[in-house]
C-alpha positions as CSV (number, residue, x, y, z in Angstrom):
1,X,43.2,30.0,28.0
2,X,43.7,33.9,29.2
3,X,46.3,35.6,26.7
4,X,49.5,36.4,28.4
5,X,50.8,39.9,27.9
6,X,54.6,39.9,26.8
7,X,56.3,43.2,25.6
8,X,57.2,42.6,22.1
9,X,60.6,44.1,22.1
10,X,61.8,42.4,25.5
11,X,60.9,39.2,23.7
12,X,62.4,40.1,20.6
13,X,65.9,40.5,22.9
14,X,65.6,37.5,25.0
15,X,64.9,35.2,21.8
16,X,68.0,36.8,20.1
17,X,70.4,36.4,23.0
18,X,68.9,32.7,24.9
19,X,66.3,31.8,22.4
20,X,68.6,28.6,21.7
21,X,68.0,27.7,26.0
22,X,64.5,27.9,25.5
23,X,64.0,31.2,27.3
24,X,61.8,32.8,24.8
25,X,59.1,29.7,24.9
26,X,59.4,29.5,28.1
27,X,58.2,33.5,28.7
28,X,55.1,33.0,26.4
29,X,54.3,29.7,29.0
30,X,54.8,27.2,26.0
31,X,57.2,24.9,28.8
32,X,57.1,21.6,26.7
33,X,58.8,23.2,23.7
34,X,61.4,25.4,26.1
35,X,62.3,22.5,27.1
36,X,62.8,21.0,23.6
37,X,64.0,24.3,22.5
38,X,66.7,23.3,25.7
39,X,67.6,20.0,25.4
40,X,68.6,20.9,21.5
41,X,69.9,23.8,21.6
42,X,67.3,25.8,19.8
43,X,67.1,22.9,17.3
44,X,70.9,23.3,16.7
45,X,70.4,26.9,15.6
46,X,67.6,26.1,13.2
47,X,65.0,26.4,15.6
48,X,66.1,29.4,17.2
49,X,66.7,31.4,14.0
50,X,62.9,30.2,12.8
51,X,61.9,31.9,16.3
52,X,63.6,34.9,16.0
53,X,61.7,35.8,12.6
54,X,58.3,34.3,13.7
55,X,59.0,37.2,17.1
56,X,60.1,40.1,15.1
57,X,57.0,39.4,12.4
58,X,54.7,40.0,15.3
59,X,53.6,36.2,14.6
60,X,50.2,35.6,17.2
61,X,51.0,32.9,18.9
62,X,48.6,30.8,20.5
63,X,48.0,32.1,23.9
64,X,50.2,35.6,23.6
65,X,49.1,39.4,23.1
66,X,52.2,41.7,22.1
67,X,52.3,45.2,24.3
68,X,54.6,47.7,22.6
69,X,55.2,49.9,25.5
């Protein structure tokens, strides 16, 4: 699987304001937990805050290259 290139601080953004929606997984291509993420509402909260902190710790997740431009 080819890395998909997402700009760190975008994603950092996107996960703070609609991570609970999904809309974080569902820019790093990961669609079957976006839509978990969706249909729970981020886990109610839990999920999404877990998210957050894995995103701004630069975690390497499967699949994703951070750019910092």
């Amino acid at each position: 699987m080819a890395n998909k290139k997402l700009n760190w601080t975008v994603t950092l953004i996107v996960s703070i304001l609609v991570g609970s929606l999904g809309v974080d997984r569902f820019m790093m291509g990961q669609v079957g937990i976006g839509i978990l993420k969706l249909l729970t509402l981020g886990g109610c909260g839990i999920w999404s805050l877990v998210d957050i902190i894995l995103i701004a710790t630069k975690h390497q997740f499967e699949g994703v290259q951070w750019v910092f431009k």
